[in-house]
C-alpha positions in Angstrom: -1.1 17.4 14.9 0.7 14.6 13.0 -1.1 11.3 12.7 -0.5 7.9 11.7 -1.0 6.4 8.0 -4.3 4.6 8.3 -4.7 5.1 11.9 -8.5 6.2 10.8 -9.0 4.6 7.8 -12.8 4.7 8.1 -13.2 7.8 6.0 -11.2 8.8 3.0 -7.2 8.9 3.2 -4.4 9.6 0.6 -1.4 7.9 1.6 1.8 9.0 0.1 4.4 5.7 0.6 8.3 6.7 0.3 10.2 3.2 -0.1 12.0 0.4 -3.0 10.6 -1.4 -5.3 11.6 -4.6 -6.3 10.9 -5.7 -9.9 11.7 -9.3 -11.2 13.0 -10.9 -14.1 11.4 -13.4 -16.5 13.3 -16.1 -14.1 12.0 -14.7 -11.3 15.6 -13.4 -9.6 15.3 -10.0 -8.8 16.1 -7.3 -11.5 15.9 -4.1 -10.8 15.6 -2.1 -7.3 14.8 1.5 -7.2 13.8 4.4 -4.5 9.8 4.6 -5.4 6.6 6.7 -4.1 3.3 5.4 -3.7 0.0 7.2 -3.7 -2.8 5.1 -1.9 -6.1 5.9 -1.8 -8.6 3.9 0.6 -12.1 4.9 0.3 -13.6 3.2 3.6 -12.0 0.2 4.0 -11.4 -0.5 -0.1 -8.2 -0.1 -1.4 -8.7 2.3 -4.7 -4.9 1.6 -6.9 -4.4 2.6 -10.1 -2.5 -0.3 -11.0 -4.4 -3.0 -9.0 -8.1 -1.6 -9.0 -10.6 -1.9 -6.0 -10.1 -4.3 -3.6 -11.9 -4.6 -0.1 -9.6 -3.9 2.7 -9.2 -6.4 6.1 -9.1 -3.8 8.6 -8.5 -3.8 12.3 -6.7 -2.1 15.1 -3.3 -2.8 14.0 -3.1 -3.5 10.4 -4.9 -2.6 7.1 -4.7 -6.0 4.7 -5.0 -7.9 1.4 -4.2 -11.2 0.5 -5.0 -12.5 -2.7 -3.9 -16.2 -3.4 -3.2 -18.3 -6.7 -4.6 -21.3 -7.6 -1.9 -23.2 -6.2 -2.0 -21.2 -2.7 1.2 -19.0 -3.6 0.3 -15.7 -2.7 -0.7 -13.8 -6.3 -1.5 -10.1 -4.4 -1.0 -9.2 -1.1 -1.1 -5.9 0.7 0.0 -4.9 3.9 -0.2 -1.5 5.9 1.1 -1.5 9.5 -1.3 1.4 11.1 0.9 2.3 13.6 3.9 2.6 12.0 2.8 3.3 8.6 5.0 0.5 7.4 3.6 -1.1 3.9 4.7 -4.2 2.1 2.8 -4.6 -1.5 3.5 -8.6 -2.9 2.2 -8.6 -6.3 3.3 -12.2 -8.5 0.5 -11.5 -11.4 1.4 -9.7 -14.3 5.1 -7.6 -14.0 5.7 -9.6 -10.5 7.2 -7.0 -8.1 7.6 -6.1 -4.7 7.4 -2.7 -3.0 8.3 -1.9 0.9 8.6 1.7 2.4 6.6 3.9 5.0 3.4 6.0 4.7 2.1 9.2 6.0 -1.3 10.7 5.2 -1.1 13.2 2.5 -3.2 16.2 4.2 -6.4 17.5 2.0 -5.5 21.1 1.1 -8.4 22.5 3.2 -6.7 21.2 6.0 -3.4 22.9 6.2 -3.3 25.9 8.2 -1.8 28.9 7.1 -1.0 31.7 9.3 
């Protein structure tokens, strides 16, 4: 049976995200957009990125968050997981400011697939 990204995010999940990412210039116009994957890991509800670290999760029925603001209240990280649709959006304005948006599906744990 097939389910959801997320849709039980209470115990360990690898998420494996096919979408774009969107990386900006110096200027901040966008430079560069390619086809990406993303591997997600959330432990719980903490958000375990090799790129962003640990970050505690908002979870709840529909949607697995993050939002991280600057000191002028722009929006510095934010992280987005739809948990019905699987849909992510990953805002990221610190560092290399870039933008990813695609769609998840758990990545099954090896002892889990069933072979015949």
């Amino acid at each position: 049976s097939s389910s959801s990204a997320a849709s039980d995010v209470y115990k360990r999940q690898d998420l494996v995200c096919e979408g774009e990412v969107t990386l900006f210039c110096e200027d901040g116009s966008p430079c560069l957009k390619e086809p990406a994957t993303e591997k997600i890991k959330i432990s719980g509800s903490t958000l375990i990125h090799k790129l962003h670290g640990n970050h505690f999760l908002n979870v709840d029925a529909s949607s697995v968050s993050l939002e991280e603001l600057d000191s002028d209240g722009s929006i510095g990280f934010s992280f987005f997981i739809d948990r019905k649709t699987g849909q992510i959006e990953i805002i990221s304005r610190w560092q290399k400011p870039y933008e990813y948006r695609g769609v998840c599906s758990v990545e099954p744990f090896p002892e889990q697939l069933n072979i015949d």
